[in-house]
C-alpha positions in Angstrom: 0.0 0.0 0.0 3.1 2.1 0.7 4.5 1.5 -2.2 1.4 2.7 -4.7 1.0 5.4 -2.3 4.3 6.6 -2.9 4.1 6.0 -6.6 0.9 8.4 -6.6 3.0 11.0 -5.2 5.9 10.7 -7.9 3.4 10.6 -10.3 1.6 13.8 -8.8 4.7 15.7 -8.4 5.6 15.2 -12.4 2.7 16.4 -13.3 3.1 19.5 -11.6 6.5 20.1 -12.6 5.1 19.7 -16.0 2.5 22.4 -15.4 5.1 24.6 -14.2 7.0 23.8 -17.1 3.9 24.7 -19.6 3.0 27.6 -17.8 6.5 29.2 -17.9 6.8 27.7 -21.7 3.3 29.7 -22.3 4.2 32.9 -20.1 7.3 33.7 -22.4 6.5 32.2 -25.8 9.6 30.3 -26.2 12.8 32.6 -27.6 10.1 33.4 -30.1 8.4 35.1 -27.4 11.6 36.9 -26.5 11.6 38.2 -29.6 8.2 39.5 -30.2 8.6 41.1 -26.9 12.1 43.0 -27.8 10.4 44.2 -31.3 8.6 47.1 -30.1 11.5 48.4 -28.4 14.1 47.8 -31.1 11.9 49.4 -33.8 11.2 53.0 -31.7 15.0 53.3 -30.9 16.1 52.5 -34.5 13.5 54.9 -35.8 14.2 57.2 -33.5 17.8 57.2 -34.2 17.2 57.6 -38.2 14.1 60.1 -38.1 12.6 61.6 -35.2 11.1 61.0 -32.0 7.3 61.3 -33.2 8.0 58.9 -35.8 9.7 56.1 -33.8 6.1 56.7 -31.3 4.1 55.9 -34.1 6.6 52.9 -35.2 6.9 51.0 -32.0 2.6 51.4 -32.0 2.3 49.7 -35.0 4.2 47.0 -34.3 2.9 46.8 -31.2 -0.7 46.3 -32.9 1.4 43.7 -35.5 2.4 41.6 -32.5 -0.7 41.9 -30.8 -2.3 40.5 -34.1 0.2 37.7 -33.9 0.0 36.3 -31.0 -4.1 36.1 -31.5 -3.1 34.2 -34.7 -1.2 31.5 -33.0 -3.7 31.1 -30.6 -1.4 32.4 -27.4 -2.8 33.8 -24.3 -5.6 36.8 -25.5 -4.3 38.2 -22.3 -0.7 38.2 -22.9 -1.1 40.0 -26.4 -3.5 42.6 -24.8 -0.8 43.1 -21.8 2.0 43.5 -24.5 0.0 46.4 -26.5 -1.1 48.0 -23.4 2.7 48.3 -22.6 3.9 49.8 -25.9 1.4 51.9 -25.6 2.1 53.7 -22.1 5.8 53.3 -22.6 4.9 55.4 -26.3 2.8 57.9 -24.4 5.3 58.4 -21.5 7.7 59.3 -24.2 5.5 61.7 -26.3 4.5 63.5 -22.7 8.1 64.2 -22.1 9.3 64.7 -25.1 12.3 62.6 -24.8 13.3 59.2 -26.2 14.2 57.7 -23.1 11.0 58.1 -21.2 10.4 55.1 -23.4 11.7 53.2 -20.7 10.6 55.0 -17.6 7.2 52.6 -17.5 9.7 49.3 -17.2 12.5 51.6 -14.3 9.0 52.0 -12.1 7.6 48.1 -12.4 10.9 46.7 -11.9 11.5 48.4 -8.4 7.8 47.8 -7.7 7.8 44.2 -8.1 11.0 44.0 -6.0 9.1 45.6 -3.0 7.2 42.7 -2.2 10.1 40.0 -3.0 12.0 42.3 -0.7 9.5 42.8 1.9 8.4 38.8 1.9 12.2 37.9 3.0 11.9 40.4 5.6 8.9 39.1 7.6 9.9 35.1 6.8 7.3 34.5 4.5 9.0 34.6 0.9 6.8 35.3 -1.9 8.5 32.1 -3.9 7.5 29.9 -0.5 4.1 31.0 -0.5 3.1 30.4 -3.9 5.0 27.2 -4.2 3.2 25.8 -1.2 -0.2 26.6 -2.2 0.2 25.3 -5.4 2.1 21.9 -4.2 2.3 21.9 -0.5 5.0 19.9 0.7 4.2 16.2 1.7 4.5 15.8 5.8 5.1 19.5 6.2 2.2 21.6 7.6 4.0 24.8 8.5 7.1 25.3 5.7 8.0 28.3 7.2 9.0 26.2 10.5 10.8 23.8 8.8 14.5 25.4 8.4 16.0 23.9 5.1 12.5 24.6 3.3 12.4 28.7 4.6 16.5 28.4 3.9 15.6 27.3 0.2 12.4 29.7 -0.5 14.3 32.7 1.2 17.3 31.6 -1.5 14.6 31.7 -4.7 13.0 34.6 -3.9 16.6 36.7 -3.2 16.9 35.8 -7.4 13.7 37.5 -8.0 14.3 40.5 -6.0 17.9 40.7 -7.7 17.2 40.0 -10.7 14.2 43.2 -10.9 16.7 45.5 -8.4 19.0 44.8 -10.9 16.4 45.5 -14.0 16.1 49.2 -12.0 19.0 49.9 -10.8 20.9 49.8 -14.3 18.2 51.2 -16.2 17.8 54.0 -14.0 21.7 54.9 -14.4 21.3 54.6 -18.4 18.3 56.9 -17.9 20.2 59.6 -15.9 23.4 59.4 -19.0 20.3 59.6 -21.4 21.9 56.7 -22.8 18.9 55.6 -25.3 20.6 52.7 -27.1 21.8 51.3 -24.0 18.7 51.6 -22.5 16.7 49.7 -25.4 20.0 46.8 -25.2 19.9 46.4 -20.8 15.8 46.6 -21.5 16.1 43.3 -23.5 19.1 41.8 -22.1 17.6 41.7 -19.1 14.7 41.0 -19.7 13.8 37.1 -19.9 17.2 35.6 -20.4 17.8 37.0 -16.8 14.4 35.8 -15.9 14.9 32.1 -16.8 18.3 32.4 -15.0 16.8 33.6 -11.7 14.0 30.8 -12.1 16.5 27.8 -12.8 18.4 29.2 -9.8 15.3 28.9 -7.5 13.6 25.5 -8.7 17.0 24.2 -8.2 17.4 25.1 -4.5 13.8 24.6 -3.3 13.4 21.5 -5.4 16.7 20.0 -3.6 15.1 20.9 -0.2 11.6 20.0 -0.6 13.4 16.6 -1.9 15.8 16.4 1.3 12.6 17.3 4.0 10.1 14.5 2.0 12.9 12.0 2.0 12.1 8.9 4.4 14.1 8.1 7.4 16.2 5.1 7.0 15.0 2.4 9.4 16.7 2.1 12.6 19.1 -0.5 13.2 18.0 -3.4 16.0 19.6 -3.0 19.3 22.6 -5.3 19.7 21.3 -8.6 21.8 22.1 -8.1 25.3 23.9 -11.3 26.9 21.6 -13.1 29.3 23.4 -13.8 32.9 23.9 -17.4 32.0 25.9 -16.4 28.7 27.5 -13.7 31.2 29.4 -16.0 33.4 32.1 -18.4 33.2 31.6 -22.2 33.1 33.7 -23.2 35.7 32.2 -26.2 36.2 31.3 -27.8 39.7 35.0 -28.8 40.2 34.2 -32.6 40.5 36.9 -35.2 39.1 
């Protein structure tokens, strides 16, 4: 019974990993996703650089709308193309409000540093973000309270330090480009660190928590038997009755 009970639970835990796999494989679009998602950008610095501001606006809009379009046609998320239009579109009007080329990018400084608030914040008060969504999603087996259970908080305190990294990071060097008014090198840390740095951070963090979770759901070998105590008749010499 053990034994099909712990076969159930491998065959559980694949499937989940193979959700998490689909849903990260559908979040992004494969490279191909990292692609469509750079366009926009590329396009409204290059046009920028070659005409003028108002055209690279009306540039990175349009293909915004063409990727939008896209994405509908290969059937991906409805959601995901509206969210990627939405974004051009901000970003374009942030830009034509100022005037400037570079507030472009001033929509993706603010989100980075606000989604590493609550990564930030999580660590702080022992209940990291990464830890809390992993657990309702696939609680660990035997463990009722992760956040009591050392090498589980250790491993979900470890994955969500990548995340708040990895957007710090996002900010931090986008908002130094943005003082320089360095435009180019805006657009080339906007897409560098964008999902390759993503996928990095989450490799980083499945690893660690998935070693952890593995080491707290392991079972305990069985204990070895107590050596046999000798009884008092083994105990004592034969020295026989001394008869001869």
């Amino acid at each position: 019974m053990s034994g099909d009970a712990a076969e159930g639970s491998d065959e559980r835990s694949d499937s989940l990993r193979e959700t998490y796999r689909a849903q990260l494989r559908a979040g992004i679009g494969g490279w191909s996703g990292t692609f469509v998602t750079a366009l926009p950008t590329a396009v409204f610095v290059v046009v920028n650089a070659v005409a003028s501001l108002r055209s690279a606006i009306y540039a990175a809009l349009g293909t915004g709308i063409l990727l939008a379009g896209y994405r509908l046609v290969r059937r991906q998320s409805a959601q995901q193309a509206i969210a990627g239009l939405i974004g051009v579109a901000v970003a374009a009007a942030i830009a034509a409000r100022t005037g400037q080329a570079r507030g472009y990018f001033l929509v993706g400084i603010w989100t980075s540093f606000a989604y590493a608030v609550p990564f930030a914040v999580s660590v702080l008060v022992r209940r990291p973000l990464i830890g809390l969504l992993w657990e309702f999603l696939d609680p660990t087996p035997g463990i009722s309270r992760w956040y009591r259970c050392r090498p589980l908080l250790a491993a979900y305190t470890v994955a969500t330090l990548f995340g708040t990294a990895v957007f710090l990071a996002r900010g931090i060097v986008q908002l130094v480009l943005y003082g320089h008014n360095a435009t180019g090198w805006l657009a080339v840390a906007k897409i560098a660190m964008g999902y390759p740095l993503y996928l990095a951070a989450v490799a980083g963090g499945y690893w660690v928590v998935r070693r952890a979770r593995h080491r707290v759901s392991r079972p305990e070998p069985p204990a070895a038997d107590p050596p046999a105590q000798p009884s008092a008749h083994d105990a004592l010499p034969d020295r026989g009755l001394g008869l001869g």
